[in-house]
C-alpha atoms as one frame of an Amber mdcrd trajectory, in Angstrom:
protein
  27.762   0.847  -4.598  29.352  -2.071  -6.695  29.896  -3.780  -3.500  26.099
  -3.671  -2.757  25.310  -5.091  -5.770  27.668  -7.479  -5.574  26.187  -8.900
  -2.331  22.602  -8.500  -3.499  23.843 -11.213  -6.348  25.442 -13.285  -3.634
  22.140 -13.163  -1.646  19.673 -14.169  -4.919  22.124 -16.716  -6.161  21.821
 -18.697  -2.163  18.453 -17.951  -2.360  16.903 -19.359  -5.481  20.725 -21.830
  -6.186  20.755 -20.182  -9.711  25.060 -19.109  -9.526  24.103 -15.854 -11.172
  26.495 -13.186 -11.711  25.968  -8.797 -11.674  25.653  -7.425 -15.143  23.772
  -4.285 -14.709  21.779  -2.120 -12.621  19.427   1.042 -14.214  17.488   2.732
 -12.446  13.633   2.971 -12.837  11.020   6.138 -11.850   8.310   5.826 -10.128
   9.360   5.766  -6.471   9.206   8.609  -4.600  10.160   7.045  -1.051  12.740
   4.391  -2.490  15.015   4.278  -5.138  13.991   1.506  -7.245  16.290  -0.479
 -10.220  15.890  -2.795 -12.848  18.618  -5.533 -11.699  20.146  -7.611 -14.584
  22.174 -10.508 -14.028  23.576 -13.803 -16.018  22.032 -16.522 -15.198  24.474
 -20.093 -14.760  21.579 -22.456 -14.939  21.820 -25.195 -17.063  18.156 -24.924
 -17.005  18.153 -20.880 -17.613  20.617 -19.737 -18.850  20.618 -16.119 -20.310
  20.371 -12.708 -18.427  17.156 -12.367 -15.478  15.901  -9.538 -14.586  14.852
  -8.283 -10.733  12.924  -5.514  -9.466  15.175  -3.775  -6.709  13.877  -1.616
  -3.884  17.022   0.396  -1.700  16.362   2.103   1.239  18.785   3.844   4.211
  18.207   3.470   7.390  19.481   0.166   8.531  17.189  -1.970  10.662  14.201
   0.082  10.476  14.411   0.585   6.608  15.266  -3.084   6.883  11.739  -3.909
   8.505   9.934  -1.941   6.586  10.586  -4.335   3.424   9.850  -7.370   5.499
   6.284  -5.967   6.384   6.567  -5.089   2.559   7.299  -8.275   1.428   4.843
  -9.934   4.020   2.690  -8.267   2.806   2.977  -9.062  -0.669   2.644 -12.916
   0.270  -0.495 -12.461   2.218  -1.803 -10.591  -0.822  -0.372 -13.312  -3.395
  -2.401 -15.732  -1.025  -5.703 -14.417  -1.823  -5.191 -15.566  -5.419  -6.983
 -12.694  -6.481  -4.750  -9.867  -8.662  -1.753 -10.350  -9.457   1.552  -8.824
  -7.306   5.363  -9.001  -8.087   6.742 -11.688  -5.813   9.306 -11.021  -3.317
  12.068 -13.058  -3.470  14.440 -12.045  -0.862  15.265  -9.254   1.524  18.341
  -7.646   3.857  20.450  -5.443   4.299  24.315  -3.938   3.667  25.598  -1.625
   5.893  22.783   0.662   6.266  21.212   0.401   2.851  18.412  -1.725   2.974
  17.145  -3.800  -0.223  14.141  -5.383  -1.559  14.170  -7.919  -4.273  10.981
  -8.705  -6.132  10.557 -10.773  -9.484  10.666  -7.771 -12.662   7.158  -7.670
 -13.847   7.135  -5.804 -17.732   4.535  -3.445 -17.045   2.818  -1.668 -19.646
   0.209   0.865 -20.050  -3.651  -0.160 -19.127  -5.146  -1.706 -21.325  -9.227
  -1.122 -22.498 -10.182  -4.141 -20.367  -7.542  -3.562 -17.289  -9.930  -1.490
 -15.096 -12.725  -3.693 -15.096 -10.380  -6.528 -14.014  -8.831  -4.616 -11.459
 -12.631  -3.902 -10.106 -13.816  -7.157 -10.260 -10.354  -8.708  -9.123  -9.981
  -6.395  -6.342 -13.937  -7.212  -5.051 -12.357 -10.681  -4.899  -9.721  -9.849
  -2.845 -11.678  -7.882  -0.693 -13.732 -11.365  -0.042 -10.161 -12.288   1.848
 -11.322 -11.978   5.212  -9.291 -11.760   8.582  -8.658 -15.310   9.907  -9.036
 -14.287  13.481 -12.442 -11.733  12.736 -10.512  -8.707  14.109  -8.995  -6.115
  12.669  -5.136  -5.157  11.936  -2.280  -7.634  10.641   0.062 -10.305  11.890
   2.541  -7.143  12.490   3.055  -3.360  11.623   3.977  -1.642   8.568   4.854
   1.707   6.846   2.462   3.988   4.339   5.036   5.363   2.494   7.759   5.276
   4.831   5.557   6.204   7.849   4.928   3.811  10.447   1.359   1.985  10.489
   0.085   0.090  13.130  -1.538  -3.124  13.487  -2.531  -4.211  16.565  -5.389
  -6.555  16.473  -8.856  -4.875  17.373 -12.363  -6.008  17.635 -14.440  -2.759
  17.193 -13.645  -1.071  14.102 -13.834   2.458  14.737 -11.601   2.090  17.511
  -9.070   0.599  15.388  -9.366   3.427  13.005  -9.659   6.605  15.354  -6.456
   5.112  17.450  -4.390   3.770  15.060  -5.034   5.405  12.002  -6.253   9.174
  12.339  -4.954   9.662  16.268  -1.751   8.359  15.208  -1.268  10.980  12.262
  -2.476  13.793  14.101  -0.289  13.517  16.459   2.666  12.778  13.619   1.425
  16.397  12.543   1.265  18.317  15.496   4.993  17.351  16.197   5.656  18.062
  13.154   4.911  21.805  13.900   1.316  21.540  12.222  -1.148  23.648  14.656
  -4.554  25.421  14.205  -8.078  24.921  14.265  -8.307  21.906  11.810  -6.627
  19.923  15.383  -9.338  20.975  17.474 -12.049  19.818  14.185 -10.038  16.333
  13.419 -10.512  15.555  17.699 -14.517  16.337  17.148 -14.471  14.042  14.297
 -12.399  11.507  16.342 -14.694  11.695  19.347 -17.576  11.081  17.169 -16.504
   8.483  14.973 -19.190   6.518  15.997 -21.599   8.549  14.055 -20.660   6.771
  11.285 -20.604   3.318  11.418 -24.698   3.392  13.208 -25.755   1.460  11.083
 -22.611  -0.320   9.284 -20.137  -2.790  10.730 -18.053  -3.527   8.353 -16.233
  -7.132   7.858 -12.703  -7.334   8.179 -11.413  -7.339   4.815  -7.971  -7.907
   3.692  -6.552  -4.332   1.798  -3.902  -3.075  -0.351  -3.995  -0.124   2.072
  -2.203   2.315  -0.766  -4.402   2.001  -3.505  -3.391   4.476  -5.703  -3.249
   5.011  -9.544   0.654   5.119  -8.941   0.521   1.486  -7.450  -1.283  -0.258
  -9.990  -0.144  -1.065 -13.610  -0.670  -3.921 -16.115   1.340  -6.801 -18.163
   1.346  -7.222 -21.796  -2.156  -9.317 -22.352  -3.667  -5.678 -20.232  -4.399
  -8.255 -17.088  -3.937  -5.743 -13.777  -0.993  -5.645 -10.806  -0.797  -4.240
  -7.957   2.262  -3.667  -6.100   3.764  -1.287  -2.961   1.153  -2.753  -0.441
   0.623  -1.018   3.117  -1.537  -4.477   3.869  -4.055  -5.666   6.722  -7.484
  -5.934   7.367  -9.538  -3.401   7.507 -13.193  -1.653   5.915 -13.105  -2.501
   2.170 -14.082   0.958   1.595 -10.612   2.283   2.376  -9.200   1.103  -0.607
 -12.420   2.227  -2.407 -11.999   5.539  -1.135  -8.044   5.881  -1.426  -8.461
   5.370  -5.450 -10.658   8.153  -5.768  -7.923  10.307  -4.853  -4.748  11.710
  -7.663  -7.052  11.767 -10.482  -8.989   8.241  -9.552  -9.366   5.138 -11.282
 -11.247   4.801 -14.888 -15.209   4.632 -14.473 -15.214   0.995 -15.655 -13.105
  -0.622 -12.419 -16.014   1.364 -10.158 -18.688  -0.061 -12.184 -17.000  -3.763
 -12.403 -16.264  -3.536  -8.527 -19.961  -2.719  -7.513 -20.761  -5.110  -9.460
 -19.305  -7.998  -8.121 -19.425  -6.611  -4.207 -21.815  -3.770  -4.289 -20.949
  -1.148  -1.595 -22.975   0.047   1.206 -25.091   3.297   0.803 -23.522   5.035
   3.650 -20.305   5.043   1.258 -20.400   8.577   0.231 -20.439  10.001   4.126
 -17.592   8.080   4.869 -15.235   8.690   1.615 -13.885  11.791   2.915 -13.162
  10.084   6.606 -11.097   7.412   4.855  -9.645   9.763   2.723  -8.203  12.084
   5.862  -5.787   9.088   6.794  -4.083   9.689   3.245  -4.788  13.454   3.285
  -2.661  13.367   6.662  -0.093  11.170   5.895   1.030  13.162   2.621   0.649
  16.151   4.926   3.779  14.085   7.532   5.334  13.065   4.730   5.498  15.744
   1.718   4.563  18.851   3.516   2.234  22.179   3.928   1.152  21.735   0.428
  -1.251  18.884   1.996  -3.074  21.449   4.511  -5.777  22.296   2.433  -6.517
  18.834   1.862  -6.813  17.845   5.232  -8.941  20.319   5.807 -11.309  19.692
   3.322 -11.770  16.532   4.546 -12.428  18.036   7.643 -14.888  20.141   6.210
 -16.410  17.220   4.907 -16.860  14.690   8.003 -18.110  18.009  10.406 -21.008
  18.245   7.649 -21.953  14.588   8.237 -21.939  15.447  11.985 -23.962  18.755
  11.701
């Protein structure tokens, strides 16, 4: 483990041509697909000297752990881009034997402050201005939800995109998985008539977190918001709408600051629990049985839309 440290400090000091040198590492919760530590180190600057801190994501799994921070880390660029909320930036990425490592700058978060959520509605309306450069929808490459694999292919026709490389894709993650019944034979009805509900709605191409979640969000000392652990590309708006309404949701004030500045469309509601099924599914590949229910809820949900 020293060893890994040791080259992650070789790495930052050729990177940013500070000499720094390993004091510490500690580890910090909050992860539950990657460990994640606080990184000290002593800086040899003349021009900053004293002990920096890093943010430090390890994964195994060699080059595919290894990818999935560079779509991480891509991602956090094309969201830093937007100018719009604030994200840690990534500062370099690799690998050591099969561990994998991220290195982002250490943000001090803090609890939410009063003000936070209505800056993270209006900010995140901003960001949702971001639109594709090329008017289609995906990303410039593929990345992971958690540690599952999401894809990105560029597509013209939205519901496409989404029944084919969003709900198709974890459906069939399930079913090999071992996860049968009758909600499979429900989610393919819903697939085959996705088009139900987007009659009237085409929605632009909007650039996304893609994991908003109240685990994924947090704030610096003067309460202004972050936003961190991105599953990035372009996409309906109202995903990221409708993946903070799940775990408990976000405070009343960010939903009031975000409609707001970039009201939503009234067909909202009949959509939520479509969006929401992606997330429902992939907790489902990725935590367990425990997620069933929820999927099927959702399920429950889009088949009363359809009648």
């Amino acid at each position: 483990m020293q060893t890994l440290w040791q080259t992650i400090a070789q790495h930052l000091a050729e990177a940013t041509g500070d000499p720094i040198q390993p004091l510490q590492y500690r580890s910090v919760g909050g992860g539950s697909i990657n460990a994640t530590y606080r990184f000290s180190c002593a800086s040899q600057s003349p021009l900053a000297e004293g002990v920096k801190d890093y943010f430090v994501k390890l994964a195994r799994g060699g080059e595919r752990a290894l990818e999935m921070f560079a779509a991480e880390a891509a991602g956090l660029q094309t969201l830093a881009a937007a100018q719009a909320i604030r994200v840690p930036q990534p500062i370099i990425w690799g690998s050591v034997g099969e561990q994998a490592y991220l290195v982002l700058e250490y943000l001090e978060l803090t609890s939410p402050r009063p003000h936070t959520a209505g800056l993270l509605g209006s900010q995140l309306a901003q960001l949702h201005r971001t639109l594709s450069p090329n008017g289609s929808y995906g990303w410039e490459r593929d990345n992971t939800i958690g540690s599952t694999p999401q894809i990105n292919s560029w597509r013209q026709n939205w519901p496409d995109f989404y029944r084919e490389q969003r709900l198709l894709y974890q459906v069939k993650l399930a079913c090999q998985q071992g996860y049968r019944g009758t909600w499979v034979a429900q989610a393919e009805r819903v697939m085959a008539e996705l088009e139900a509900f987007f009659q009237d709605y085409r929605p632009e191409p909007a650039l996304l977190h893609g994991d908003l979640w109240g685990g994924n969000y947090g704030a610096l000392a003067d309460g202004s918001p972050v936003i961190f652990d991105p599953a990035t590309y372009y996409g309906d708006r109202e995903t990221d709408l409708a993946m903070t309404e799940l775990f408990g949701g976000f405070p009343a004030e960010f939903y009031r600051a975000y409609q707001q500045a970039y009201p939503l469309d009234e067909g909202y509601p009949h959509r939520k629990p479509l969006y929401q099924l992606y997330h429902w599914l992939n907790h489902l590949n990725l935590f367990g049985e425990g997620y069933l229910g929820s999927v099927q809820r959702a399920l429950q949900q889009c088949l009363q839309f359809l009648g």
